[in-house]
C-alpha positions as CSV (number, residue, x, y, z in Angstrom):
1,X,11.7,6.2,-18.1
2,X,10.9,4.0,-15.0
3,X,13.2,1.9,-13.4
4,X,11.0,-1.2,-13.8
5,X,7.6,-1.2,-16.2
6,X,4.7,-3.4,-15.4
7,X,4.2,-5.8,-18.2
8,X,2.1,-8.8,-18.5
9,X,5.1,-10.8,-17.7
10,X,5.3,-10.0,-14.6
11,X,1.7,-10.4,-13.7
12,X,1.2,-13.3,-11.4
13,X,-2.8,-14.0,-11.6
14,X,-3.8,-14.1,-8.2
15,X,-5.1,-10.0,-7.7
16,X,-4.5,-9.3,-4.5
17,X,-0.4,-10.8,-4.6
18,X,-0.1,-8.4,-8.0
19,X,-1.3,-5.4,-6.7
20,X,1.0,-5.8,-4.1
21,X,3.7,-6.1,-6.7
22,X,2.4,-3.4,-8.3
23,X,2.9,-1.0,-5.3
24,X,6.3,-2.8,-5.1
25,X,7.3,-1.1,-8.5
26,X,5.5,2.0,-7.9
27,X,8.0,2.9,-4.7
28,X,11.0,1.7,-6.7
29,X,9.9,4.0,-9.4
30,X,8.9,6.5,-7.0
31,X,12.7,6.6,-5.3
32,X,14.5,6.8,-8.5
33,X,12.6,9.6,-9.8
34,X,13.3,11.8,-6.1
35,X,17.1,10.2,-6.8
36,X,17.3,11.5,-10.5
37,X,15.6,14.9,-9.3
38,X,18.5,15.6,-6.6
39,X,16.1,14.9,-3.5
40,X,18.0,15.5,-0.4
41,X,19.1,12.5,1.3
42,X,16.9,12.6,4.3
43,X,13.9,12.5,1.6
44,X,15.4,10.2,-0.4
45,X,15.9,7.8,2.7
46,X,12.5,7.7,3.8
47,X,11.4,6.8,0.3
48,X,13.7,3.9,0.7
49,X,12.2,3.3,3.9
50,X,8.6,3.1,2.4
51,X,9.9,0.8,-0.1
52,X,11.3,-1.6,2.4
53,X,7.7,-1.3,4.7
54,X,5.9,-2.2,1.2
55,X,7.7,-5.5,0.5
56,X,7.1,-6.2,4.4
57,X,3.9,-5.7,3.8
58,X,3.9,-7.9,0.3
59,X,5.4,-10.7,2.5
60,X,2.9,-10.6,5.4
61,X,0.5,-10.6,3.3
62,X,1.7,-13.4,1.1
63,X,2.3,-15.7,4.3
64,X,-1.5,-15.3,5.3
65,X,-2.3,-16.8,2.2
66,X,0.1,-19.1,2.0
67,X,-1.2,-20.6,5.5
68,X,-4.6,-20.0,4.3
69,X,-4.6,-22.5,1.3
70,X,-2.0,-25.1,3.1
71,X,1.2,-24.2,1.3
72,X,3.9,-27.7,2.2
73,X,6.9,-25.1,2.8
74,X,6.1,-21.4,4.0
75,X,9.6,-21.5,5.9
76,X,12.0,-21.8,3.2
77,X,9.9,-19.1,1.1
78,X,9.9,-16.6,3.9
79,X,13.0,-17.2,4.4
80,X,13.8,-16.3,1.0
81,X,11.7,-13.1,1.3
82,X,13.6,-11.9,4.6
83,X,17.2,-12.7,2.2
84,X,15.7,-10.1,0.3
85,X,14.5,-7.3,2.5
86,X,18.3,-7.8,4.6
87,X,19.1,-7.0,0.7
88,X,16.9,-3.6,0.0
89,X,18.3,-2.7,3.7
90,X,22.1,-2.9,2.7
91,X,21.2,-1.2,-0.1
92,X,19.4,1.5,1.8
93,X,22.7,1.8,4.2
94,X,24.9,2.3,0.5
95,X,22.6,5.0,-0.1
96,X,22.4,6.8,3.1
97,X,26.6,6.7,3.1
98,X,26.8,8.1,-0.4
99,X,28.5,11.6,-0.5
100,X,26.2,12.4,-3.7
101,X,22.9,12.9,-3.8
102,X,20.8,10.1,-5.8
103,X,21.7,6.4,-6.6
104,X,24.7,5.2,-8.7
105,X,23.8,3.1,-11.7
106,X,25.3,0.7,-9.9
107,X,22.8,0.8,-7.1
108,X,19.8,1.7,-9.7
109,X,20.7,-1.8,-11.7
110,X,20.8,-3.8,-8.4
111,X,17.5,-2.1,-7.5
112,X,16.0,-3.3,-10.7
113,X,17.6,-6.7,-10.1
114,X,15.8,-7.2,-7.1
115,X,12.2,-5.9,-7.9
116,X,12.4,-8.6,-11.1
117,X,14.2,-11.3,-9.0
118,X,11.7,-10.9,-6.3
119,X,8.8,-11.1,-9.0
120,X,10.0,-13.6,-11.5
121,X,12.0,-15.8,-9.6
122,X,11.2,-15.7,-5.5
123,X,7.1,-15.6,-5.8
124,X,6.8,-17.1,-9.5
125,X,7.0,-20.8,-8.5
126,X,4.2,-20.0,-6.0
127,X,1.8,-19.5,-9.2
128,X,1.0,-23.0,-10.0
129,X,0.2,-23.7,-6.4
130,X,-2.3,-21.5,-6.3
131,X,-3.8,-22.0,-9.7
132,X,-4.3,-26.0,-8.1
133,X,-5.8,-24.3,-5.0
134,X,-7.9,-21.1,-5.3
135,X,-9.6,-19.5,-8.7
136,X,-6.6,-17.2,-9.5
137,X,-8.7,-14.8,-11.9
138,X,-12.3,-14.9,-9.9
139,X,-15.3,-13.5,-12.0
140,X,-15.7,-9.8,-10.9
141,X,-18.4,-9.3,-8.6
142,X,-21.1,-6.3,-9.3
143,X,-20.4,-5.2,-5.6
144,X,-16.6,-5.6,-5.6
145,X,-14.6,-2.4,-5.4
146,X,-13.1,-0.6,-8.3
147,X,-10.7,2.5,-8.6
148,X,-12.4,5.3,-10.8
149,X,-10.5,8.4,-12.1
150,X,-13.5,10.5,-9.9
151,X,-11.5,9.1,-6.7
152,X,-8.4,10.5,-7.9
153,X,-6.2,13.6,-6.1
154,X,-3.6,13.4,-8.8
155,X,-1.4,13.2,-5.6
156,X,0.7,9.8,-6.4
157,X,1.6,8.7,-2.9
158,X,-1.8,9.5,-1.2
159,X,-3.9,8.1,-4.6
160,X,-1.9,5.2,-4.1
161,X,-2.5,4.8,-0.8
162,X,-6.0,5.1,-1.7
163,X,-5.9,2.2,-4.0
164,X,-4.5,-0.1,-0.6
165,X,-8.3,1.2,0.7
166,X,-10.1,-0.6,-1.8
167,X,-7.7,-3.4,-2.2
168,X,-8.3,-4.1,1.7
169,X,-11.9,-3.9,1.4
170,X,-12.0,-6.5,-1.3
171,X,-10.0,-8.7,0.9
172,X,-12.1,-8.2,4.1
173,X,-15.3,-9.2,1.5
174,X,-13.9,-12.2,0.4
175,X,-13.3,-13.5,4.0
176,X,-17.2,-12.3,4.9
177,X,-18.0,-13.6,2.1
178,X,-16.2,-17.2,2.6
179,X,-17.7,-17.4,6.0
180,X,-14.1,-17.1,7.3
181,X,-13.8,-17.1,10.9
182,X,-13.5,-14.2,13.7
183,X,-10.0,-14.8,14.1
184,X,-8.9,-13.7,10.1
185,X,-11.7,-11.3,10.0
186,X,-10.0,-9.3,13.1
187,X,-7.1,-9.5,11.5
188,X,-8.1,-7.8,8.5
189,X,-9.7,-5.0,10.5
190,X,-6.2,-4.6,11.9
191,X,-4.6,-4.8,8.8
192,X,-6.8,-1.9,7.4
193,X,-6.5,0.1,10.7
194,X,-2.7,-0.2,10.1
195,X,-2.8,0.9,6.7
196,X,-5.3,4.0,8.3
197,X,-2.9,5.1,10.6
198,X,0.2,5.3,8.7
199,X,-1.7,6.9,5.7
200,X,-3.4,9.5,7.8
201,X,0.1,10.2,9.0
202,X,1.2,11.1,5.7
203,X,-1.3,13.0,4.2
204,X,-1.4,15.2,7.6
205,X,2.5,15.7,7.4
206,X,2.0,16.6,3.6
207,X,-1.0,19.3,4.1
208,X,1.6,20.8,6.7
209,X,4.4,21.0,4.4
210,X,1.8,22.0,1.3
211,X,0.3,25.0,3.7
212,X,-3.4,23.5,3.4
213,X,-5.4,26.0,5.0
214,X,-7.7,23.8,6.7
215,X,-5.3,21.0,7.7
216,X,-6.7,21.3,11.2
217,X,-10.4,20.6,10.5
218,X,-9.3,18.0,7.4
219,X,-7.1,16.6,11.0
220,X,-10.5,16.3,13.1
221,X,-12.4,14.5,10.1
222,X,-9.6,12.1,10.6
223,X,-10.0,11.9,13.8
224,X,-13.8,11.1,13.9
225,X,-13.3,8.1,10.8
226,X,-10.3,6.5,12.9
227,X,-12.9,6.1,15.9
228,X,-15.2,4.5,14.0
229,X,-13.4,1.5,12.3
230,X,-11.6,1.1,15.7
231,X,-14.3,1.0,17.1
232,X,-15.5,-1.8,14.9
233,X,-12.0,-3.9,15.0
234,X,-12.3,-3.6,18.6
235,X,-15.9,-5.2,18.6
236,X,-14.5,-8.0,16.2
237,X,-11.3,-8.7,17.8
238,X,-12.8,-8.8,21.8
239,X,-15.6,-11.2,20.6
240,X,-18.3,-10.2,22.8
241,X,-20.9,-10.3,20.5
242,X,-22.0,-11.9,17.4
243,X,-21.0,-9.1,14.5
244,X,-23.5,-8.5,11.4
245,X,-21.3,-9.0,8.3
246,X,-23.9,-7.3,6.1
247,X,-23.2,-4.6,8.5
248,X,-19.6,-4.5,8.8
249,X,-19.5,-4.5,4.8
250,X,-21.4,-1.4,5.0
251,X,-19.8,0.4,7.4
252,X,-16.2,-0.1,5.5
253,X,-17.4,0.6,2.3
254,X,-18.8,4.0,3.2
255,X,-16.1,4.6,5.6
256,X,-13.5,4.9,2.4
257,X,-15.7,6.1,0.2
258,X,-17.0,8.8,2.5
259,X,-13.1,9.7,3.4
260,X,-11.5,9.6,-0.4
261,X,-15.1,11.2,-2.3
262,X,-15.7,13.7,0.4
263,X,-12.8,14.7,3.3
264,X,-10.3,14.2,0.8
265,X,-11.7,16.3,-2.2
266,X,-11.4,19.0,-0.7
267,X,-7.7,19.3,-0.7
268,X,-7.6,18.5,-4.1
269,X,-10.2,21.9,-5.0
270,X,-7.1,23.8,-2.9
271,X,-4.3,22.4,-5.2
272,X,-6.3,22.9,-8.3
273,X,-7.4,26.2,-7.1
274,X,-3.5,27.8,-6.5
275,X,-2.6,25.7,-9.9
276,X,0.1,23.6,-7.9
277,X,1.5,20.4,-8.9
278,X,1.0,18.9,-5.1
279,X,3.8,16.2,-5.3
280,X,6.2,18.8,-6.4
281,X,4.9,21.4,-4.1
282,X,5.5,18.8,-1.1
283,X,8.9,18.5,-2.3
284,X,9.9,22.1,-2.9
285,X,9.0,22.8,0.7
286,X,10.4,19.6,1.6
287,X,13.9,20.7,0.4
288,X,13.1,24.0,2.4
């Protein structure tokens, strides 16, 4: 069973703020499965750490909105938010002094505790503010993004960072879309490069660990999509030039579609080929 279930209750109405709360619950879930499994502590740390770096994330994010549509008080919700990462941190430092492996139910309750406080009570009142300032629940566009089971690697921690792709390219078409200025565009671009980095990071480290044959050359494909969308946030973000959004919006659509559909399939014919469970397989050789 999960530690916390996404229910309608918990949805919020405003997309982009709920699948960040989504991805909230999915790390939660994600560390008290490795906990309940035995992970070592080392793995089970760094789990805790992705956790924490997803709620960061949640409350950047959150703030940019927040300043976007003219929110009266950002300071006192931030510093709400920061009372509650110094929170998952303490409870990080409990785990990382425990003698056993895994989280007491103590620690698993308090976990819970803080993914629903942080949900229903911290971000909750925000709702009506934005329901009086932006369409919460926007008519789906025929263009916009969507997840489709063909893009899945049935590998939950890259798949999910997948889903963060197509999040962040619906973002960065809103604000072309909303004739937003150079200043927020460049900062989505950075935002998504972010988001590249750290996720090519892990799926390298994880084709390592898995024995992927062709890590190398799946390496160099990553290294010729990172040049170009730096390439483009560095044309944004310097402001030489006047940047074609029709362009742009083309160029970061077939960059994710061209790395999930096409650099990244190929790792999943390996997995399916040896009949390996990757997630498992990652953490069997994890454990050494």
């Amino acid at each position: 069973m999960p530690l916390v279930d996404w229910t309608e209750a918990l949805r919020f109405g405003v997309d982009a703020l709920d699948a960040d709360h989504q991805a909230l619950i999915r790390e939660a879930n994600r560390l008290d499965e490795l906990a309940a499994a035995g992970t070592d502590r080392a793995t089970l740390l760094a789990t805790f750490d992705r956790l924490i770096e997803a709620l960061e994330s949640h409350i950047r994010h959150e703030g940019e909105l927040l300043a976007r549509y003219g929110f009266d008080d950002p300071e006192a919700h931030r510093a709400d938010d920061d009372r509650l990462v110094a929170l998952f941190q303490d409870l990080r430092a409990v785990a990382a002094e425990e003698t056993e492996h895994g989280l007491t139910p103590e620690a698993r309750a308090f976990l819970t505790h803080l993914v629903q406080q942080h949900i229903l009570k911290t971000d909750r009142p925000l709702r009506e503010f934005f329901r009086r300032n932006m369409d919460v629940e926007p008519p789906q566009r025929a263009s916009r993004l969507h997840w489709l089971e063909s893009f899945r690697l049935d590998i939950p921690i890259l798949d999910a960072d997948h889903r963060g792709f197509l999040f962040q390219v619906n973002e960065l078409e809103d604000l072309l879309d909303t004739g937003a200025d150079r200043d927020a565009i460049a900062a989505a671009l950075e935002r998504f490069a972010a988001h590249t980095r750290a996720h090519f990071a892990r799926e390298e480290a994880f084709l390592e660990k898995a024995g992927y044959p062709e890590a190398d050359d799946h390496k160099a494909a990553h290294r010729t999509l990172n040049s170009t969308i730096y390439a483009a946030a560095d044309r944004v973000r310097r402001g030489e030039t006047d940047f074609d959004r029709d362009a742009l919006r083309a160029l970061i659509r077939d960059w994710v579609v061209r790395h999930i559909l096409f650099v990244d399939m190929h790792m999943k014919s390996f997995f399916q080929d040896v009949d390996t469970e990757p997630s498992e397989a990652a953490v069997r050789d994890e454990h050494g």
